[in-house]
C-alpha positions in Angstrom: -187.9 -10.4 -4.3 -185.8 -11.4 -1.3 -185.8 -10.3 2.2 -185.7 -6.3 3.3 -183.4 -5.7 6.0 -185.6 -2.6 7.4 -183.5 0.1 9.1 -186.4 2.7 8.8 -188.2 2.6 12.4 -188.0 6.1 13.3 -190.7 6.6 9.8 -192.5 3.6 11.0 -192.2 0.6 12.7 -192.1 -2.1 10.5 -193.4 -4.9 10.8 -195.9 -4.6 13.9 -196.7 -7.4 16.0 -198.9 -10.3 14.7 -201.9 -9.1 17.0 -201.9 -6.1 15.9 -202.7 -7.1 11.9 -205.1 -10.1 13.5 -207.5 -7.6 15.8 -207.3 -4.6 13.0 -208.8 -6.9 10.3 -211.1 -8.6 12.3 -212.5 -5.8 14.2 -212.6 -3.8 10.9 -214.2 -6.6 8.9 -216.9 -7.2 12.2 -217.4 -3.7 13.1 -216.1 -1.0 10.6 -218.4 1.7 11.2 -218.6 5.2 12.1 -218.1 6.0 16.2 -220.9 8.6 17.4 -223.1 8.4 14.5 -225.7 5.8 15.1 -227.1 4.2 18.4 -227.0 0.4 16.8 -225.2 -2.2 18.1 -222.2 -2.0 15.7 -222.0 1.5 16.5 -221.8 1.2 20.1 -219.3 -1.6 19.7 -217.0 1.0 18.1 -217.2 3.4 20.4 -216.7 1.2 23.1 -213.5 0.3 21.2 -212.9 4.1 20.8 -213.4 4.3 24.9 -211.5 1.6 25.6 -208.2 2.8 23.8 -208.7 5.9 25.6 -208.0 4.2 28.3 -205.4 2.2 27.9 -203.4 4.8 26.3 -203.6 6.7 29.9 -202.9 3.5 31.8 -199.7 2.6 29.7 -198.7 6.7 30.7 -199.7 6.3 33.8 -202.1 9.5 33.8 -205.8 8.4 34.3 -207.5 11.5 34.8 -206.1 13.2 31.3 -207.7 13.0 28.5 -206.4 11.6 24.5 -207.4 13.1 21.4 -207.3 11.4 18.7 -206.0 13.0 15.4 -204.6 11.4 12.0 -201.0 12.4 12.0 -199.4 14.1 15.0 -198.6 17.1 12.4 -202.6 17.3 12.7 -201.8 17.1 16.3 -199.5 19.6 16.6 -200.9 22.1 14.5 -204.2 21.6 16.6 -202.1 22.6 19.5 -199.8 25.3 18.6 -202.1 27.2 16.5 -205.0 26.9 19.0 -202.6 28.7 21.8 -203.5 32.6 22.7 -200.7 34.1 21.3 -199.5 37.5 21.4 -196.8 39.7 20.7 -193.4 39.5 22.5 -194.2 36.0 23.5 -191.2 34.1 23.4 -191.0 30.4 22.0 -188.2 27.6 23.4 -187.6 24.6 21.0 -185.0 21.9 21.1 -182.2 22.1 18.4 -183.7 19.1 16.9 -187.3 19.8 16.6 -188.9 18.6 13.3 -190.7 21.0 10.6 -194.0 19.9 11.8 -193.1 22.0 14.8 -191.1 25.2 12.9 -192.7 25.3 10.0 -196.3 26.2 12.0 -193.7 28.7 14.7 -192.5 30.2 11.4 -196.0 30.2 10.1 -197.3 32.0 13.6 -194.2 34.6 13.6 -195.2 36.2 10.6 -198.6 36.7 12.2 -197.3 37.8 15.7 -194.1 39.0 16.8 -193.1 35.8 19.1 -189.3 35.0 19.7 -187.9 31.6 19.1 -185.1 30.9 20.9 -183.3 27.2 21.1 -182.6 25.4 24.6 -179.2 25.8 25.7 -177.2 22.4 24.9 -173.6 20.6 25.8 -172.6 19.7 22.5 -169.1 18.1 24.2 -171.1 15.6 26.8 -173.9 15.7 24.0 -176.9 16.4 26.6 -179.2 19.0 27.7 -177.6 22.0 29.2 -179.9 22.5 32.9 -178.5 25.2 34.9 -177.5 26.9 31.3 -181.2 26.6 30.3 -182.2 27.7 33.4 -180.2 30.8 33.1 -181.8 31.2 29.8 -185.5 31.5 31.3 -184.3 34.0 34.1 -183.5 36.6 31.3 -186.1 35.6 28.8 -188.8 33.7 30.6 -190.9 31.4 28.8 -194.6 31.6 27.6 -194.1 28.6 25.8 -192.0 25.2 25.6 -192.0 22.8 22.5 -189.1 19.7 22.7 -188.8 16.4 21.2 -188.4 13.8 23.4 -186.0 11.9 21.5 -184.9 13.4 18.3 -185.8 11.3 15.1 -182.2 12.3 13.9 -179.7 11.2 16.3 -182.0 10.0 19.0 -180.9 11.6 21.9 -183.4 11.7 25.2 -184.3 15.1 26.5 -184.9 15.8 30.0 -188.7 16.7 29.6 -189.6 16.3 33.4 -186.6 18.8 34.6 -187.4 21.4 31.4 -190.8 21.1 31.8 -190.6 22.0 35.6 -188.7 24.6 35.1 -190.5 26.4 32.5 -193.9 26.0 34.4 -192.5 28.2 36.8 -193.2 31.1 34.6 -196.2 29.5 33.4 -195.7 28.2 30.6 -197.4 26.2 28.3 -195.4 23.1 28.1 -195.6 20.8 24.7 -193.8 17.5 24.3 -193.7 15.4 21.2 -193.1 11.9 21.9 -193.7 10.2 18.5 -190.4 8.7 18.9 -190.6 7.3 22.3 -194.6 6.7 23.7 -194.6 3.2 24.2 -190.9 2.7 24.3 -189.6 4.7 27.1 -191.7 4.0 30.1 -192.8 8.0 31.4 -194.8 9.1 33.7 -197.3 12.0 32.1 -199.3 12.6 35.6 -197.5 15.9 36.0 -198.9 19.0 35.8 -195.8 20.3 34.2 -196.3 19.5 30.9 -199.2 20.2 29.2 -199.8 18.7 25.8 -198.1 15.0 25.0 -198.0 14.3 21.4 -198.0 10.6 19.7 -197.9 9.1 17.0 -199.0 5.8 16.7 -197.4 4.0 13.7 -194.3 5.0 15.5 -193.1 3.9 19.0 -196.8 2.6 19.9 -196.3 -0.4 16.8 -199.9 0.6 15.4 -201.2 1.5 11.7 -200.7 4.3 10.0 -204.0 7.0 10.4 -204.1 7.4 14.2 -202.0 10.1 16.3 -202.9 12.8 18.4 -202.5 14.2 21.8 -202.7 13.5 25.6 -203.9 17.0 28.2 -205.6 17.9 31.0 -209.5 17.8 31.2 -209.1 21.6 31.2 -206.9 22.5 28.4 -208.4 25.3 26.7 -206.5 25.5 23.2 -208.9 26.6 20.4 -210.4 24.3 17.7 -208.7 24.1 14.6 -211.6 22.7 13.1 -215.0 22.7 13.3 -217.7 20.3 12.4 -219.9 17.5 13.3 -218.9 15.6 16.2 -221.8 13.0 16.7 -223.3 15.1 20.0 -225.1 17.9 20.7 -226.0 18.4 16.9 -228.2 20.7 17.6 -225.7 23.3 19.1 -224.3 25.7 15.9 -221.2 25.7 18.3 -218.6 22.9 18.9 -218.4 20.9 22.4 -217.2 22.3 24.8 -216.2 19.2 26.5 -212.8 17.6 25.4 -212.1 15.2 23.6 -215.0 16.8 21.6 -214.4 19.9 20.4 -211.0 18.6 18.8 -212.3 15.6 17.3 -214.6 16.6 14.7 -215.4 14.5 11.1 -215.1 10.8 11.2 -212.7 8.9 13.1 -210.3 6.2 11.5 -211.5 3.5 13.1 -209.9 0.8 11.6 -206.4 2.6 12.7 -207.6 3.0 16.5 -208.6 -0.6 16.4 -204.9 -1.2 15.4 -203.7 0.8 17.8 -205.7 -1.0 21.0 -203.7 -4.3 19.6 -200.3 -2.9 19.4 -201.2 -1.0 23.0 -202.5 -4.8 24.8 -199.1 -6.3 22.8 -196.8 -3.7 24.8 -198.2 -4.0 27.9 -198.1 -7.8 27.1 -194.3 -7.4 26.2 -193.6 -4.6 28.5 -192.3 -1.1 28.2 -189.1 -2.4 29.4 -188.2 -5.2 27.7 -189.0 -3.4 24.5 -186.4 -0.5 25.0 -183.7 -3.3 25.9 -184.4 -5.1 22.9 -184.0 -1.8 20.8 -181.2 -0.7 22.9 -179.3 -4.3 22.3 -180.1 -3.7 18.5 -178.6 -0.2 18.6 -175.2 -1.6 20.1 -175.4 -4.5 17.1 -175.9 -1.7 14.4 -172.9 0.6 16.0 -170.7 -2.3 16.3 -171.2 -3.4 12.7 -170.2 0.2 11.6 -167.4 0.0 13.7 -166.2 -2.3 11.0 -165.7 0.4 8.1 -163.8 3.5 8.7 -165.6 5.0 5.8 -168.8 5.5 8.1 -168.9 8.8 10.2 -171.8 8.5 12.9 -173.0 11.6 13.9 -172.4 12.5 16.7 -169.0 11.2 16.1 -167.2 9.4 19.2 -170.4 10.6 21.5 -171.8 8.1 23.7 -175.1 9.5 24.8 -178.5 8.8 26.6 -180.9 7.9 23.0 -183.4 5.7 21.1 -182.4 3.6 18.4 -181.9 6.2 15.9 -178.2 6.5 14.6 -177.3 8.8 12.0 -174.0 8.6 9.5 -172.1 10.1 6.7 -170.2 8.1 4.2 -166.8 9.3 3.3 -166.8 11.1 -0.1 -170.6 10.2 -1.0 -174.1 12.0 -0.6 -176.8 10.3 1.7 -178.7 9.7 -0.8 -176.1 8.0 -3.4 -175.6 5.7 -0.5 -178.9 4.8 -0.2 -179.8 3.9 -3.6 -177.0 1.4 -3.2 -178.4 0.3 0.3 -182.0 0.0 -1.3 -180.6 -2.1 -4.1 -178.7 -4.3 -1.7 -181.7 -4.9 0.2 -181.6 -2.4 2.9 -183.9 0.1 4.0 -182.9 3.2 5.0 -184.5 7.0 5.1 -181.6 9.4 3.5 -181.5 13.4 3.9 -182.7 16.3 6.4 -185.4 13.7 7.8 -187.7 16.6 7.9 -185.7 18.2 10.8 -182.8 20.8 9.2 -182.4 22.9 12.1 -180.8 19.0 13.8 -178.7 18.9 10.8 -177.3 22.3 10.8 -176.3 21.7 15.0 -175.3 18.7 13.9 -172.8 20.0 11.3 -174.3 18.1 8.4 -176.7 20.3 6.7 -177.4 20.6 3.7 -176.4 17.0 2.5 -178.2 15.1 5.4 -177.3 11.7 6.7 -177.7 8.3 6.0 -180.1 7.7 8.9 -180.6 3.9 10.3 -183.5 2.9 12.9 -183.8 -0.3 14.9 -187.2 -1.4 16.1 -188.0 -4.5 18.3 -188.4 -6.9 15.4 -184.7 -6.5 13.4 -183.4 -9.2 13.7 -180.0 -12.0 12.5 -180.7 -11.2 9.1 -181.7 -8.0 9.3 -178.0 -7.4 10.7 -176.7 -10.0 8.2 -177.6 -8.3 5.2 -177.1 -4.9 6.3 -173.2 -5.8 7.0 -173.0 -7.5 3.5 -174.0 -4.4 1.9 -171.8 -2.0 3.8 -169.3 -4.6 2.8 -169.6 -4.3 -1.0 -169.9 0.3 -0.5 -166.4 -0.3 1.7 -164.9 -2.5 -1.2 -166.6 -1.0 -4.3 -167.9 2.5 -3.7 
C-alpha cells in the first residue's frame, strides 16, 4: 500500500506530532489508571496529569481563572451545554449559517420542547464575512437570550468575528457559546472575556491530540445543569452531584489515555507556536488553491471569494457527485471527506445542498507529496473523468 496524501484535517488531524504518540503510550503503559478513584501513587500521578492539562489548556487561551471540562466528543460537550441552559418559551436562538448538526439537531431537539426561535446571523455573502452593523440591527428588534457560532466553519473555513458578536449579544445578556473545534490551538484567541460564555474543543482536531478527549472551557460560575449524573470520585457520600465545576459535569471515568495525548500535542504547540502553525496551514491552503487553479473542472466554493479562513476549502466537480469523485480520489491515494460534512444548513447558504462538496483540509504536516499526489490524481479526473 503506498503513501496517503491526507486532505481530511478538518475530521482529524492526521498524523499528530511524534510526541504526542511517544508521551500517550508511555504514560498509558506507566500510569493507565482511573483519575479520582484511588489515593495510590499511580492514581495521583494521573490526576496530577488530569490537573496539569487543565492548566495548560487555559494558558495556551490565555484564561487562567476559567475552568475546562473534559468530555469525550465535543457533541458530548455541546449537548452538555445547550441542553443544560434554563430555557423558556419565546426565547430566541442566533446561530451561524454554518453551524454543524451537533448544534441544530439538539436546537431542533429543544424547539419541539419549548417554543424558542432560531434565527441565523445576518451575513455578506458578496465580501463573504460577517454582516456587524446588520447583526446588530438584528438584536435591536429581536434581542438575544442566546448565541451559538462556529468559529471557523468545517465547510468552507471561514473566521467569524466571535469577540465583536459575542460583545454585542452580551449586551442583552446573553448566553454566548462558541465552538472552536476547528480553530483551538490554531488561531491564537484570547478567551479571558466575559463575553462569551462556553468555548467548545475538540481535541483530535486543531489541538493535534487523540481521539476521546473534548469538552468545554467557562467561568468558575457557570450554572448550566448536569446532563449526567453519577460518580465523580468526591463527596461519595452526597446522593447529589458536586456542586463545584469541573465536577458536576464530569461524571464516570475519564479517558485518560486521550488527556495524556492531549497534554503532548498541547507542550508540542506551545513548543511550535500558535503562530507558526496557522502560517504553515495558511501556506498549505495557498498550495492546495493554486493546484486547483490548474483544472477548470473544479468549482471552489465560495467561487472567486477571497476571505478571512482555516484551511478548509470546499469544491464541486463539473458534471460529477462529491462522492463519485472521491471514490476516484480514495483509489488514487487521496483522502478526502465527501458530502453535507454534517453541516446542511452551510450547504444550502452555500448553494450546494443536497449533493455536498468534495471537501479538502490541510493540517500542519501535508507535505511535497502530499501536494504531489493529490495534483496527479486531479490530473487523471481532468483527463479521464
Amino acid at each position: 500500500m503506498g503513501k496517503t496524501a491526507y486532505f481530511d484535517n478538518a475530521a482529524t488531524t492526521f498524523p499528530k506530532p511524534e510526541e504526542v504518540y511517544n508521551f500517550t503510550d508511555k504514560f498509558y503503559r506507566e500510569c493507565g489508571v482511573n483519575v479520582g478513584r484511588g489515593q495510590y501513587k499511580l492514581a495521583s500521578r494521573a490526576m496530577e496529569l488530569v490537573a496539569e492539562t487543565r492548566e495548560i489548556l487555559l494558558a495556551l487561551s490565555h484564561c487562567p481563572n476559567k475552568k475546562v471540562v473534559f468530555t469525550h466528543t465535543a457533541t458530548e460537550a455541546l449537548n452538555l451545554i445547550l441542553q443544560g441552559l434554563s430555557w423558556q418559551n419565546n426565547m430566541t436562538v442566533y446561530v451561524s449559517p454554518f453551524e454543524h448538526n451537533a448544534v441544530m439537531r439538539v436546537l431542533m431537539h429543544l424547539s419541539k420542547l419549548y417554543e424558542i426561535k432560531i434565527e441565523m446571523l445576518a451575513f455578506n455573502k458578496e465580501f463573504f464575512e460577517y454582516d456587524i452593523k446588520s447583526i446588530r440591527e438584528q438584536f435591536a428588534v429581536h434581542s438575544p437570550n442566546v448565541i451559538v457560532v462556529s468559529h471557523a466553519s468545517n465547510v468552507c473555513g471561514v473566521i467569524a468575528p466571535i469577540e465583536e458578536i459575542s460583545a454585542l449579544a452580551k449586551q442583552y445578556n446573553s448566553i454566548n457559546v462558541v465552538d472552536m473545534c476547528q480553530t483551538m490551538g490554531l488561531i491564537d484567541t484570547n478567551l479571558s472575556s466575559k463575553t462569551i460564555d462556553y468555548i467548545v474543543f475538540a481535541g483530535h482536531k486543531t489541538l493535534y491530540a487523540p481521539l476521546g478527549v473534548a469538552g468545554f472551557i467557562c467561568s468558575a460560575n457557570a450554572n448550566a445543569n448536569p446532563l449526567m449524573f453519577g460518580g465523580s470520585g468526591i463527596d461519595s457520600a452526597n446522593e447529589l452531584l458536586p456542586n463545584t465545576i469541573p465536577e458536576r459535569y464530569e461524571v464516570g471515568s475519564q479517558n485518560i489515555m486521550a488527556i495524556a495525548g492531549l497534554n503532548a500535542s498541547i507542550s508540542w504547540i506551545e513548543k511550535q507556536g500558535i503562530v507558526q502553525i496557522r502560517n504553515q496551514e495558511s501556506e498549505n491552503r495557498l498550495r492546495l488553491l493554486k493546484i486547483f487553479g490548474k483544472y477548470d473542472n473544479i468549482r471552489v466554493e465560495p467561487c472567486g471569494v477571497e476571505y478571512n479562513t482555516v484551511g478548509v476549502v470546499s469544491c464541486t466537480f463539473d458534471g460529477y457527485s462529491s462522492d463519485s469523485i472521491g471514490q476516484i480520489l480514495n483509489d488514487k491515494g487521496v483522502a478526502v471527506r465527501t458530502g453535507l460534512h454534517c453541516a446542511p444548513n452551510a450547504h444550502k447558504f452555500l448553494g450546494t445542498f443536497p449533493s455536498g462538496t468534495v471537501r479538502f483540509s490541510v493540517g500542519y504536516f501535508n507535505g511535497d507529496d502530499d501536494f504531489t499526489i493529490l495534483d496527479k490524481a486531479l490530473s487523471y479526473i481532468y483527463e479521464n473523468v
